[in-house]
C-alpha positions as CSV (number, residue, x, y, z in Angstrom):
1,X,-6.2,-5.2,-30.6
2,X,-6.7,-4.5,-26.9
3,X,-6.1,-6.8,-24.0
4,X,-7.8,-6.9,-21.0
5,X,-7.5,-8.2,-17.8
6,X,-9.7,-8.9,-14.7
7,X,-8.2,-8.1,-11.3
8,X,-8.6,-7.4,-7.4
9,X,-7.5,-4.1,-6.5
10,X,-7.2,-2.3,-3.4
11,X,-8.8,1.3,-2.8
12,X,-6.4,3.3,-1.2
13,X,-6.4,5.8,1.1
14,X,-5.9,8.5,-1.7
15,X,-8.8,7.5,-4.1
16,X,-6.6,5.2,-6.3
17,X,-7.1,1.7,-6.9
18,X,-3.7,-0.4,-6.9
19,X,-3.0,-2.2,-9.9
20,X,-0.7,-5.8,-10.0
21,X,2.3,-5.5,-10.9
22,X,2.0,-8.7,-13.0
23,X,-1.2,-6.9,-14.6
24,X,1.0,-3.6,-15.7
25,X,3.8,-5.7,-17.1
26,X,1.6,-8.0,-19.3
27,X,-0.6,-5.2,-20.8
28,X,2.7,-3.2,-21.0
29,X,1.4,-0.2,-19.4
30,X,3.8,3.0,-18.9
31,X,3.2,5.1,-15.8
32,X,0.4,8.1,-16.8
33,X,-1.3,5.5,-19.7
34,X,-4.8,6.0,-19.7
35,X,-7.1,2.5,-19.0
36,X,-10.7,2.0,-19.0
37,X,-12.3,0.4,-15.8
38,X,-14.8,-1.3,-14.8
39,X,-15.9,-1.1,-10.9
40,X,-17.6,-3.9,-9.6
41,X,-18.0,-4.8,-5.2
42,X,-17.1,-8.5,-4.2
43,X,-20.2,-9.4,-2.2
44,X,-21.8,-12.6,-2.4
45,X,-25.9,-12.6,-1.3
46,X,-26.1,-15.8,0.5
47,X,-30.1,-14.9,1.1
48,X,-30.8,-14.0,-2.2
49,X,-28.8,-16.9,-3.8
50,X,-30.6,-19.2,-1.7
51,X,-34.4,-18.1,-2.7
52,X,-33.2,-18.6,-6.3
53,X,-31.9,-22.2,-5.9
54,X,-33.8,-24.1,-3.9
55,X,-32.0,-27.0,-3.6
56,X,-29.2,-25.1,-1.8
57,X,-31.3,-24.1,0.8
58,X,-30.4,-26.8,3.0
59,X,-26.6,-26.6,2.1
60,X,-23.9,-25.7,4.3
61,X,-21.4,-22.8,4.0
62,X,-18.6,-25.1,2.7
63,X,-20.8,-26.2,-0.1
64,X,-21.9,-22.9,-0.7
65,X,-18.3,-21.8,-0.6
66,X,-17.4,-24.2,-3.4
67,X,-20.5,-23.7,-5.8
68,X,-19.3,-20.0,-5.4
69,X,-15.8,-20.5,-6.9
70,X,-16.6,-22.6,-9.3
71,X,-19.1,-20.2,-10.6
72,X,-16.7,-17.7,-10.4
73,X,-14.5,-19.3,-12.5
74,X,-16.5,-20.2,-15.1
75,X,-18.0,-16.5,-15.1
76,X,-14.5,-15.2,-16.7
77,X,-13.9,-17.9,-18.6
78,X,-13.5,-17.4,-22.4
79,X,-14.2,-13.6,-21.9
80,X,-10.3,-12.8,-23.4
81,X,-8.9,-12.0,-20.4
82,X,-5.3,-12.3,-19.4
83,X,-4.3,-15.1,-17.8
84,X,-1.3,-15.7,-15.9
């Protein structure tokens, strides 16, 4: 059975993307494993979001700000991620 785990990483100046620390010790991960990845940019479309809901049109950042995380949070929610 496979774990996975959902992560920020940081592209580096070589082409690599760092990986936590926590993140290699909990999937137990020796140095030249193999991993399959999935890319995906952290930008939020405050325009766009707002055409689609309406009734945030007239919200401030804050609020946005919150709905943001929560949605967030419940996006990786029960997907089998590791959580630590």
């Amino acid at each position: 059975m496979s774990k996975s785990a959902v992560f920020t990483a940081e592209l580096l100046s070589d082409g690599h993307l760092s990986i936590p620390e926590m993140t290699v010790k909990v999937l137990l991960l020796k140095k030249g494993a193999r991993v399959k990845a999935t890319i995906e940019t952290q930008q939020f479309d405050k325009a766009g979001f707002l055409k689609l809901a309406g009734i945030w049109r007239n919200k401030v950042g804050k609020e946005i700000d919150i709905y943001r995380e929560i949605f967030k949070e419940r996006d990786s929610f029960g997907r089998g991620e590791v959580n630590y």
